[in-house]
C-alpha positions in Angstrom: 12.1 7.5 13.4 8.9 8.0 12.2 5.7 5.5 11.7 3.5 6.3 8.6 0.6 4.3 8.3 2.1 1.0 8.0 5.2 2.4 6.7 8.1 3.7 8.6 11.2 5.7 7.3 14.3 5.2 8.7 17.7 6.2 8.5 19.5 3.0 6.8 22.6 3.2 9.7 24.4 -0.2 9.5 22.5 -1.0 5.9 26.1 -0.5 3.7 24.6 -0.9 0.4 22.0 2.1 1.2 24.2 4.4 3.4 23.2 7.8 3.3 19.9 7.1 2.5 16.7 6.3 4.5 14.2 3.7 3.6 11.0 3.2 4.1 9.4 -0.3 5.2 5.8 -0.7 3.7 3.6 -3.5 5.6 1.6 -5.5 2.5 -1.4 -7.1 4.3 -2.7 -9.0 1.0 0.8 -10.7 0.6 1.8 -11.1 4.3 5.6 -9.6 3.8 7.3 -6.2 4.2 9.1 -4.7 2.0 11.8 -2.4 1.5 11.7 0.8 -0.7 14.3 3.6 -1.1 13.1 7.0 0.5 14.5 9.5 -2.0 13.0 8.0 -5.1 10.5 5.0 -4.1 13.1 2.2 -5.7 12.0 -1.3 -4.6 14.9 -3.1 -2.9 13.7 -6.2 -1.9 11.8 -8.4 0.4 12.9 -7.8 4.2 10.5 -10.3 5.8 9.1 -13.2 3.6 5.2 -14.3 3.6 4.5 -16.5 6.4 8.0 -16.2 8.3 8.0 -16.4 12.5 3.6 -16.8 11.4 3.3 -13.2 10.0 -0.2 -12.4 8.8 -1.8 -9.4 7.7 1.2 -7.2 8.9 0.3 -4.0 10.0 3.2 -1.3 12.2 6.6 -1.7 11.6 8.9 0.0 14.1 12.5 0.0 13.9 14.6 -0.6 17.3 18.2 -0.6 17.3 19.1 -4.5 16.6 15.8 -5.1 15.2 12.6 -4.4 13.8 9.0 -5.1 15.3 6.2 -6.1 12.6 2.3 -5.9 14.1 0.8 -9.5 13.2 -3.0 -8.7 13.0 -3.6 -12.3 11.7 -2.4 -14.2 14.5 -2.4 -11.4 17.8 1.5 -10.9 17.9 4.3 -8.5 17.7 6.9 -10.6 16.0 10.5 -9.3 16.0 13.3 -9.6 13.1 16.8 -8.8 12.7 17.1 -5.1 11.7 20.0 -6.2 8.8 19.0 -9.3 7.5 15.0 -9.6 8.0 15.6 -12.9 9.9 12.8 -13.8 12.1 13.8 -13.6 15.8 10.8 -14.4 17.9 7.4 -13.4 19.0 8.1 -10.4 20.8 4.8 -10.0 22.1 3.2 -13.2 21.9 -0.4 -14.2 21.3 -0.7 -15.0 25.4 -0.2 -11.4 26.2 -3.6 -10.3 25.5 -3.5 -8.4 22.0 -6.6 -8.8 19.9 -6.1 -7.5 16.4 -2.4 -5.5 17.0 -2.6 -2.7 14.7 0.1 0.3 15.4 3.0 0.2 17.6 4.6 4.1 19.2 7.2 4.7 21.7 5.8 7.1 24.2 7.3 9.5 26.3 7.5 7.7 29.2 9.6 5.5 27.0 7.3 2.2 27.2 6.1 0.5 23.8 2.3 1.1 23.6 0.4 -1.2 20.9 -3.1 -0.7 20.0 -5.5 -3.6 20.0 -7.9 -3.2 17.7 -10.1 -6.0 18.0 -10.3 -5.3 22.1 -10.7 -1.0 21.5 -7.8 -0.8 24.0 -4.2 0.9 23.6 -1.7 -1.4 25.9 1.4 -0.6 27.4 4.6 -2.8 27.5 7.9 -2.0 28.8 11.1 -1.7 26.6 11.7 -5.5 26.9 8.1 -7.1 26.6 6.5 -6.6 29.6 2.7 -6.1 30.0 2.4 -3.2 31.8 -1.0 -2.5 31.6 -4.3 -1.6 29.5 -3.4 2.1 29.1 -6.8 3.0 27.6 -9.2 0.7 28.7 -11.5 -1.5 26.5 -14.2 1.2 25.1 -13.0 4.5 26.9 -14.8 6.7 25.7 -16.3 5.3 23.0 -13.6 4.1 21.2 -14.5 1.3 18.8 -11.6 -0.3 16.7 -8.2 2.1 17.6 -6.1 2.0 14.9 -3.3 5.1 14.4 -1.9 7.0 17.1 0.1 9.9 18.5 1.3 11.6 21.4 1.0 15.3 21.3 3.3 17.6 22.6 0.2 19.1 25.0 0.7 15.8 27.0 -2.4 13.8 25.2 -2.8 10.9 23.1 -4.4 11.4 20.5 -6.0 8.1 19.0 -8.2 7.2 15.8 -10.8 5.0 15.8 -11.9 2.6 13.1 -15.6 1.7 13.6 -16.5 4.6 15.6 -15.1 6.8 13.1 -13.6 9.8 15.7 -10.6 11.1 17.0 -10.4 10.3 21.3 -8.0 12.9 23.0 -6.5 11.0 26.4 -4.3 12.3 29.3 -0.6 10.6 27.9 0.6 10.5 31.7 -2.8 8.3 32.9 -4.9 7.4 29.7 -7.9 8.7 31.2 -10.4 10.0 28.6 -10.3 13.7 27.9 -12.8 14.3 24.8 -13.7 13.3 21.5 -11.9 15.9 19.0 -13.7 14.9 15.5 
């Protein structure tokens, strides 16, 4: 599984009417849904989460789990989940109490936790499989992040994260999230 922007591409497993195929999930922030597309020649297949449904607002990462599918709501400060078939909204999987100020990408890492960044507090936070805050990995503002949007774990055991308003790249240590250096 892969996260592209606000897209991800996935293989359609259980889907029946798209086996053998992958599709890609595109986050539309000016209509508040996601939508479905076919991978191999950009089709659109439908709607797979309606405007407004479980509160989604200005979606943002999609990433695909095995019974379901978590949606970053930027509008409202949640990570609301769905049912990977049917598009169903589950619950807030990460509610607005947790802490998460403008959720904008959502990674696995490979210590296996779910890390989200929070835009609107310049930190990346880390929850376990099931929810649970773990902590601020990078702390509000290390250095110099302003607005983290996009990130990545390298395979040289850092994070690398891009930030929105101070327009840079921030390398981290991925076992700590201490700050390492500014790469652009």
């Amino acid at each position: 599984m892969r996260t592209i922007a606000f897209a991800v591409t996935l293989a359609s497993a259980g889907l029946p009417a798209l086996a053998g195929s992958d599709i890609i999930y595109v986050s539309s922030l000016g209509t508040h849904e996601v939508l479905r597309y076919a991978a191999g020649d950009g089709a659109y297949l439908d709607t797979f989460v309606s405007a407004g449904s479980g509160g989604l607002s200005q979606p943002h990462a999609i990433l695909e789990r095995c019974d379901d599918v978590l949606v970053a709501s930027f509008g409202i400060d949640e990570v609301l989940r769905y049912d990977r078939d049917t598009g169903a909204f589950i619950d807030a999987f990460l509610p607005a109490a947790n802490g998460l100020n403008e959720p904008t990408y959502l990674a696995y890492g490979p210590d296996g936790n779910l890390y989200v960044s929070s835009q609107g507090s310049d930190e990346i936070h880390r929850y376990s499989t099931d929810g649970v805050f773990i902590d601020a990995f990078v702390s509000a503002g290390s250095g110099g992040l302003d607005g983290p949007s996009g990130f990545a774990f390298g395979s040289d055991g850092r994070l690398y994260v891009a930030g929105r308003y101070s327009a840079n790249v921030i390398a981290y240590n991925a076992s700590t999230g201490a700050f390492d250096e500014v790469i652009a």
